[in-house]
C-alpha positions in Angstrom: 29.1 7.8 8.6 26.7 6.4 11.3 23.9 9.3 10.2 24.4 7.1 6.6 23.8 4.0 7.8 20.6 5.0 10.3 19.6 6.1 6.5 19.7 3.1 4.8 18.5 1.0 7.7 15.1 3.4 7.3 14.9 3.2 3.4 13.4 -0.6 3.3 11.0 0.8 6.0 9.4 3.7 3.8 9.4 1.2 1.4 7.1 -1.4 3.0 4.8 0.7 4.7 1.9 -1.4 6.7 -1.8 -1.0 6.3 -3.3 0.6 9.0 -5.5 -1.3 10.9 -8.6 -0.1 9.0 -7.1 -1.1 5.7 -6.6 -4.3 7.4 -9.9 -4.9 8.4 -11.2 -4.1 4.9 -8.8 -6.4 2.9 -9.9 -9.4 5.4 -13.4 -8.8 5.5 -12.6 -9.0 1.2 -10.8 -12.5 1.8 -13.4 -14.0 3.3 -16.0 -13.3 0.8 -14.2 -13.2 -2.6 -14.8 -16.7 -3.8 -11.4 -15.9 -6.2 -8.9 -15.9 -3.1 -10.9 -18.7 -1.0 -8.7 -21.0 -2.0 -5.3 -19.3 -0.8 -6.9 -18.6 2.4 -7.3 -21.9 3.3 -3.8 -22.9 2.3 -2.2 -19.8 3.6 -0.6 -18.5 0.2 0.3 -15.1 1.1 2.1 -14.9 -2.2 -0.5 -15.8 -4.3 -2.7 -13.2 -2.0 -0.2 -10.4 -2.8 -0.2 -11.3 -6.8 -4.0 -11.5 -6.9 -4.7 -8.1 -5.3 -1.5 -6.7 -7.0 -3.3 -7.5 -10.5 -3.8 -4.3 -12.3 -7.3 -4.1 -13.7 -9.3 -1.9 -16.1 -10.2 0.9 -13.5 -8.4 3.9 -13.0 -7.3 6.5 -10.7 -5.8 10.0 -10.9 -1.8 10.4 -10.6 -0.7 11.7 -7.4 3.0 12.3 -8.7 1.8 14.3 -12.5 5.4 15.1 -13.1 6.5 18.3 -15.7 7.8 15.1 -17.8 4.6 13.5 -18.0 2.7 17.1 -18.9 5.8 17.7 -21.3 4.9 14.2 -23.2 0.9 15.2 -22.9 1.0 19.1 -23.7 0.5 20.8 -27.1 3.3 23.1 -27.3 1.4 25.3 -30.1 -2.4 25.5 -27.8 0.2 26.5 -24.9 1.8 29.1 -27.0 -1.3 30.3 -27.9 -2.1 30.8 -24.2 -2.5 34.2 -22.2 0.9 35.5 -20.5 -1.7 34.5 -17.2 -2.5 31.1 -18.1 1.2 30.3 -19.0 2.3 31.9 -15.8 -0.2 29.6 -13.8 1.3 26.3 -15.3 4.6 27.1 -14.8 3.5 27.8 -11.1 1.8 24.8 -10.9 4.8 22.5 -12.0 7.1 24.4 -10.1 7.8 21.9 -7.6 8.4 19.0 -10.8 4.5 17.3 -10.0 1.6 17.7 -9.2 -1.2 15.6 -7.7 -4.2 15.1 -9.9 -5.9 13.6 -7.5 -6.8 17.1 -6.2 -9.7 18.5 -7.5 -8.4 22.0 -7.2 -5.5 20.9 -9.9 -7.6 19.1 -12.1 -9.5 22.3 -12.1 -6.5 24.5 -12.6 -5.3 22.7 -15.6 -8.7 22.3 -17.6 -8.7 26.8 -16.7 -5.5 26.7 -18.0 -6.8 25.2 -21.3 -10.1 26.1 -21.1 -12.6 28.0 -24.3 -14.4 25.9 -26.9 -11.6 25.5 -29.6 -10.7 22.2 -31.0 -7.5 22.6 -30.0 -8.4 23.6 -26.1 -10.7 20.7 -26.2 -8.2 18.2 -27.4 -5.7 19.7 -25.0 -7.6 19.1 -21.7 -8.3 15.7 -22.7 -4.9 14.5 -23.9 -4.3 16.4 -19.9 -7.0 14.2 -18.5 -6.0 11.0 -19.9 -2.5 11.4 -19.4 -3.4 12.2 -15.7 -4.9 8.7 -15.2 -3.4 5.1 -14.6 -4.8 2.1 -14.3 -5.2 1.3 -10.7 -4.6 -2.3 -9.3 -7.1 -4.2 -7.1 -5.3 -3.5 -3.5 -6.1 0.0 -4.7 -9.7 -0.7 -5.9 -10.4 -2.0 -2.4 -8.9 0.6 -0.4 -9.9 3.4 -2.6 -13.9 4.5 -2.3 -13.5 7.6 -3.3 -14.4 8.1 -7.1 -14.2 11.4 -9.0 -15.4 11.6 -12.3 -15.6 7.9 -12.6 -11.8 7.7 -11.8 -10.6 6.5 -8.1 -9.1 9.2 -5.9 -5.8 7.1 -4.7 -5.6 7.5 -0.4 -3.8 4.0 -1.2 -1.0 3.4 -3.2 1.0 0.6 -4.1 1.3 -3.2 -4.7 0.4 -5.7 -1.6 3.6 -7.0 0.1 3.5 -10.8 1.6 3.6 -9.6 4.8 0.6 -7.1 4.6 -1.3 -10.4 3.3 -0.3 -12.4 5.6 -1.4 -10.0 7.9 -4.4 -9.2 6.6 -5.3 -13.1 6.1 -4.4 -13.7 10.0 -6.4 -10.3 11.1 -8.8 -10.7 14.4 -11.4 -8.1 14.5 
């Protein structure tokens, strides 16, 4: 019973992870030059802070968490019957931990082998693959994310902007 409860006392805390202090550095130095948060700077709105940069917007990153659902809702079921025994066996070993994380080059790689040749289907495969391996990233992400691969953000930094890493950001000393 008390190993339970030094469980759930931890859950909020994975939850709410804090930026690190380089994250921090980056959203402040953002605050004080984005004429679109000036305003709840000055007056200390930490929750309108965490809405703004929560905002989703029209970039996008690769999936970290590509789960076998998400490929079963994506995947052409006749182009992967049509597969080699080799390239079948290569998926299912890929998958066979439930995800995957496209943000890895290597994967985004292996599935485009997987389906790779110059057929219509092939073709349509790997991009149904590569679209449905892509969300739209918010702008705490944007910010915190350099790293672009194809166009698409490689996510380092995931998530929505609590109050408190706001506030913290807002209130950060160099």
């Amino acid at each position: 019973m008390k190993n339970f409860i030094y469980v759930l006392l931890l859950i909020p805390t994975l939850a709410l992870a804090d930026l690190s202090q380089t994250q921090l550095v980056t959203l402040n130095a953002d605050m004080q030059t984005n004429p679109d948060v000036t305003s709840m700077v000055v007056a200390q709105d930490d929750i309108g802070l965490a809405n703004y940069y929560s905002t989703e917007t029209s970039d996008k990153g690769w999936v970290t968490n590509f789960t076998l659902r998400a490929l079963f809702e994506a995947i052409d079921w006749q182009e992967t019957i049509a597969r080699t025994d080799a390239e079948r066996n290569t998926l299912e070993f890929m998958f066979s931990l439930g995800q995957v994380d496209t943000g890895q080059a290597n994967v985004r790689q292996g599935l485009a082998d997987i389906y790779s040749g110059g057929a219509a289907r092939s073709i349509a495969q790997r991009a149904a693959l590569i679209g449905a391996a892509q969300r739209l990233v918010n702008r705490i992400e944007r910010l915190l994310n350099s790293s672009l691969s194809g166009g698409v953000y490689t996510l380092g930094y995931e998530g929505v902007l609590s109050t408190r890493d706001a506030a913290n950001a807002r209130r950060y000393q160099p």
